[in-house]
N, C-alpha and C positions, 0 to 999 in steps of 0.2 A: 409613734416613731415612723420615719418612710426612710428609706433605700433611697441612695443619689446614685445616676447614672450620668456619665460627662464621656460624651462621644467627638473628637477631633476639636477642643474648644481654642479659638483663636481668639486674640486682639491683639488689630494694628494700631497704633496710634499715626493717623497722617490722612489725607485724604486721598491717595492711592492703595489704598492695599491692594490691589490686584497685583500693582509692580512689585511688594513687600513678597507676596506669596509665590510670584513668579522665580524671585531669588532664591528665596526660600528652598526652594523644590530641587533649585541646579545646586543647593549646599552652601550656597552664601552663608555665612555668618550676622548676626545681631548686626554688631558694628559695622559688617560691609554692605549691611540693608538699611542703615543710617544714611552711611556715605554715597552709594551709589544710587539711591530713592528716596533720600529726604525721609522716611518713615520709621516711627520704633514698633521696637518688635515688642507685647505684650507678652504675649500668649503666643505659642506655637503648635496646633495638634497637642492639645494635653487631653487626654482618657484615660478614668480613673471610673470606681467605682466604690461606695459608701457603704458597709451594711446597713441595716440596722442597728441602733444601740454600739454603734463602736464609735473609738474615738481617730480620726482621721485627721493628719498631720501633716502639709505642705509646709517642708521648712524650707528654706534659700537665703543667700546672702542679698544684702541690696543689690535692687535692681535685677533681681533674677524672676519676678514676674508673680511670686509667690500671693502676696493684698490684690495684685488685680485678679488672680484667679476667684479669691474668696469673695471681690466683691462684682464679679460676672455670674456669680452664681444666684444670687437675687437682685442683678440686672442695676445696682447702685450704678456700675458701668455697662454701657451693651456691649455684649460679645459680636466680633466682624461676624465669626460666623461657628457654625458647632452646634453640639444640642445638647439640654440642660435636663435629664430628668426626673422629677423628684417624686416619689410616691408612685401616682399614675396620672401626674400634669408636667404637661411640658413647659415648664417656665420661658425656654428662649422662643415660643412662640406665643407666651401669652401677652392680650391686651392692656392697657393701661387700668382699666378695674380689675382686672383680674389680678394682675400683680400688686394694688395696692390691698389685695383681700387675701392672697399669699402671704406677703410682709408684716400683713398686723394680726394673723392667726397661725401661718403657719411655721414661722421662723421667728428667729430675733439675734440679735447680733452684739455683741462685746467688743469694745473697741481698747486700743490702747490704753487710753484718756477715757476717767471714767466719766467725762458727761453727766455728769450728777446735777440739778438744779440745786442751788446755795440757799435759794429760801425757800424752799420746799421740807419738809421730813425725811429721815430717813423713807419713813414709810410713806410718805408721797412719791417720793423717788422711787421704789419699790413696784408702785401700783400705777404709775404712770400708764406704762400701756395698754392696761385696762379702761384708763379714764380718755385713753384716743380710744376705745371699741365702744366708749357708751355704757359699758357695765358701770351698774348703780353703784353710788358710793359705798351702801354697806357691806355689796359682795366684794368690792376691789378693796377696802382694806382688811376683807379676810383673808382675801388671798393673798396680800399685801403680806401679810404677817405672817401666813402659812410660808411664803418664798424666803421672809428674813429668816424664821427656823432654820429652813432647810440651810440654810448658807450658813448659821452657827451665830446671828444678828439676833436671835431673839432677846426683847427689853429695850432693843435701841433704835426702836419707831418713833418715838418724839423727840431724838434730837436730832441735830443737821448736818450736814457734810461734813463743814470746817470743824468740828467736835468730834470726828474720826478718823486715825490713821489711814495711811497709803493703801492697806493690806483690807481695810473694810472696806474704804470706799469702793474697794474693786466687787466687793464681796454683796454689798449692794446693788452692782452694776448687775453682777450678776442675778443675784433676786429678780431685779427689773426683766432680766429674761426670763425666767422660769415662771415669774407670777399671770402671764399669759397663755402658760403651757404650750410653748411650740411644740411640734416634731422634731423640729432643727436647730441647735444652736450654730452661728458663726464665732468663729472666737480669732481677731483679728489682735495680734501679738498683746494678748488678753493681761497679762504679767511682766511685759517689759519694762513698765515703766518704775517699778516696784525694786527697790533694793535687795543682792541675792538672798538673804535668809530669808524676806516673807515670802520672794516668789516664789524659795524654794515648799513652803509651808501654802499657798495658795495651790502648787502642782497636789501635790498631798491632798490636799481640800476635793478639788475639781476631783480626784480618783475615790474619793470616797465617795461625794454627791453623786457619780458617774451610778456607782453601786447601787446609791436609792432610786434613779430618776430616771436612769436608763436611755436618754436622750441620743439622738445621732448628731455627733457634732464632728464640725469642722475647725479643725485649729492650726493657723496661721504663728508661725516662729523663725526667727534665725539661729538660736540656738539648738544645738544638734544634741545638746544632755539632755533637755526638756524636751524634746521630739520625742528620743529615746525612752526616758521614763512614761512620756503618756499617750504616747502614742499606738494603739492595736496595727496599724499600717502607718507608714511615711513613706511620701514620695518626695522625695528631693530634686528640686530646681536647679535648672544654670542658665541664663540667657532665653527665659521666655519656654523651656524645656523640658519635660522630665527626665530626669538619666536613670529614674530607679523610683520604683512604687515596690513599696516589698514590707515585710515585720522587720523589728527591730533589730531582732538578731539575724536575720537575712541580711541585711543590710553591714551589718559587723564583721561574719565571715565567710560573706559571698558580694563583697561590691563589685558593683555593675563596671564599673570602670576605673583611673586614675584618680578621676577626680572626687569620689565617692571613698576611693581609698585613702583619699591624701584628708578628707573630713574625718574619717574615724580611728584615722591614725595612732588618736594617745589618749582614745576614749578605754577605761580600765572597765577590760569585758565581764569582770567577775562582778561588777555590779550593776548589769543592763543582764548579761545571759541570766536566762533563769532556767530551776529544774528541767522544766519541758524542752529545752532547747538542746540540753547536753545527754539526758538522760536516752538508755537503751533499752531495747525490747528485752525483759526477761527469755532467756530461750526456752525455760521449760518452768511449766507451773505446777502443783499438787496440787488434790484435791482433798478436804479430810477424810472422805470416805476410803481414800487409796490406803491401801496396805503399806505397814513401812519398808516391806522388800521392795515395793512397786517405788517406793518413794526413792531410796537408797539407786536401784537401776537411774532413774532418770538421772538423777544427781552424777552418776559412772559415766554415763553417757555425753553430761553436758560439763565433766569435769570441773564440779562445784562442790564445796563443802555442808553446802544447805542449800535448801530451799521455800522459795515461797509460796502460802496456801492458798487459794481462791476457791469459791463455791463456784456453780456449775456456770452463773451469772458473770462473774468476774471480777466481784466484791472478793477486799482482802481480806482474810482469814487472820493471817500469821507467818509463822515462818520454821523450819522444824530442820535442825542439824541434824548430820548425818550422824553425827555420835547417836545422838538419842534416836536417832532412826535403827541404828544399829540393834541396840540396848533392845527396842522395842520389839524388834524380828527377832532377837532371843528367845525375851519372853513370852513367843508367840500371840499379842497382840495383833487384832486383823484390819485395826486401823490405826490410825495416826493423830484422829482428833483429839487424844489425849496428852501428846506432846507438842502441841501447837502452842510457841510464844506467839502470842498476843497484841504483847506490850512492845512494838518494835520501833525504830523508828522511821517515820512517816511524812514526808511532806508534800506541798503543794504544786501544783503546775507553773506556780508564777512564781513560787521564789526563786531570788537573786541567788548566785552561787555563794556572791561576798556574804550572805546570811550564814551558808553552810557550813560557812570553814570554820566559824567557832565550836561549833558540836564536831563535825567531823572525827576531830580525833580522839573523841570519847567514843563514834560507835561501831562497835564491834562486826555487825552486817552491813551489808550495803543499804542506802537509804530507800525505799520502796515509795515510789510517784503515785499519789492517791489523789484522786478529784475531792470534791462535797459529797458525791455519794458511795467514798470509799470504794470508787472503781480503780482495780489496780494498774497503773499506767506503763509503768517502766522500773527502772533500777539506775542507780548512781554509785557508782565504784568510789567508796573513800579514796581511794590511793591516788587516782587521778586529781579528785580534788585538792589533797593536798600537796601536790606535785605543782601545782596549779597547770596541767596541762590542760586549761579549758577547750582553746582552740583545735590543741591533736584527736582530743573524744568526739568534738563534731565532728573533723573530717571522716574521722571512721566510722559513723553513723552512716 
């Protein structure tokens, strides 16, 4: 995996950019850098940054700059001017070999149109880019088949394109990337071409594969649902721009300006916000070794009816009401480990709220935010939830 670094990246289309960029500077607009210098505006100072392993999301509407960004970044188009850099190579400075030894090892790219060769196999199509590196035929149809696996294509190596739906062929396309192992994938509106229910069942796919393969990709969309569902960051475009590089739910109830507002206007927040977005810091935690007075105090203090357990680590325990807290400092009890529920419940940092509300009003304490390694994260207020006051519990975070 490498880390993308995109420092002030430009493309003018015209053979003046100097005049473009001169415009530019004094607040010209797109269209009045058309009109008064003959030239289009690509790209404008766009800087961004890619982790590792996440999935990176330039959406915009036509013409907002969004396909020339993704394809300045392996130089299909040259940037006027900016710097490119991936890993610890500077692409916008490398040579003509050098970028074609980039291109067919360290990237690979998804296009709309899945480019599929018709008489070829599936698994020729697959191992294609293997068979441009020279790798022997017996390794490239292992790999071949290892890539259809992973895409959910295993068994369907001997037959051909036209003998598979919209939603494989893409699904192929993708193999064909992954069967060369980049660093990087590009995914160049990877699912538009696709009818809404597969693309919605390819977004799905891509977040699970993401889980196995761990890849840093970049993905190119106009659509602001599918931004939102697969995107770790999105920077949203307007006229060659960014207006807004931010998370999902950054973006939902904090945009950057009008026209970011006027995008997520009737997007329904309870199914993009997730646990980690809404959720609050517990103010006071136990531990099991505390005493149930020591537990009961805290609980007075933070005007709670319970609370929840964590070892000293911050792994969660339980959760232990004040009744039985009570009960407990009767019977002079000197800890509380023995009143510790267990069984509570528990969810994840990325689930959707619209998950929560069907449980919601079965349970009786608030929902407790746990990672994978049952580190305790925060708390989620039934009442809110079902209030559906999503956006009033952020602001007061």
């Amino acid at each position: 995996m490498a880390r993308i670094e995109v420092k002030n990246l430009s493309k003018i289309f015209g053979n003046n950019p100097g005049k473009a960029f001169e415009l530019l500077e004094k607040g010209y607009t797109k269209d009045e850098v058309v009109e008064k210098a003959g030239q289009t505006v690509g790209i404008y100072n766009a800087s961004f940054t890619v982790e590792k392993g996440e999935i990176f999301v330039v959406m915009g509407l036509s013409g907002s700059g969004k396909s020339t960004v993704i394809r300045c970044l392996n130089r299909l188009i040259e940037p006027t001017r900016g710097k490119i850099i991936i890993g610890d190579q500077d692409v916008s400075a490398m040579d003509y070999n050098e970028l074609r030894e980039f291109r067919q090892h360290k990237q690979s790219m998804v296009f709309q149109r899945f480019a599929l060769f018709p008489h070829r196999t599936v698994l020729e199509n697959a191992a294609f880019g293997l068979e441009i590196q020279n790798v022997s035929k017996e390794e490239r149809g292992k790999k071949g088949l290892e890539a259809l696996e992973l895409v959910g294509l295993k068994g369907w190596g001997n037959h051909y394109p036209d003998q598979l739906s919209g939603g494989m062929q893409q699904r192929v396309g993708l193999a064909r990337c992954l069967a060369v192992d980049p660093e990087i994938l590009f995914m160049d509106e990877a699912f538009s071409a696709l009818d809404p229910l597969i693309r919605r069942e390819m977004q799905d796919e891509l977040l699970i594969l993401q889980e196995k393969v761990g890849k840093t990709i970049v993905f190119i969309t106009h659509d602001l649902d599918e931004a939102l569902k697969i995107g770790d960051h999105v920077a949203i475009m307007k006229d060659g721009e960014i207006v807004q590089n931010d998370t999902p739910e950054n973006i939902l109830t904090n945009p950057a300006d009008s026209y970011v507002a006027k995008f997520v206007e009737d997007v329904d927040l309870s199914k993009v916000l997730t646990a980690e977005g809404v959720m609050k810091s517990p103010r006071v935690v136990a531990y099991p070794k505390d005493g149930p007075r020591v537990a009961l105090r805290k609980m007075k203090e933070a005007s709670i009816s319970g609370i929840f357990v964590t070892n000293r680590k911050g792994h969660l325990e339980g959760y232990v009401t004040a009744e039985e807290a009570r009960k407990a400092a009767d019977e002079g009890n000197e800890d509380i480990s023995g009143i510790i529920h267990r069984n509570i419940p528990t969810v994840s940092p990325d689930k959707t709220i619209n998950e929560l509300f069907e449980t919601a009003s079965s349970a009786s304490i608030p929902y407790a935010v746990v990672d994978e390694e049952k580190m305790f994260k925060g708390i989620i207020v039934r009442g809110a939830l079902l209030a559906g006051l999503v956006k009033e519990v952020v602001a007061d975070d």
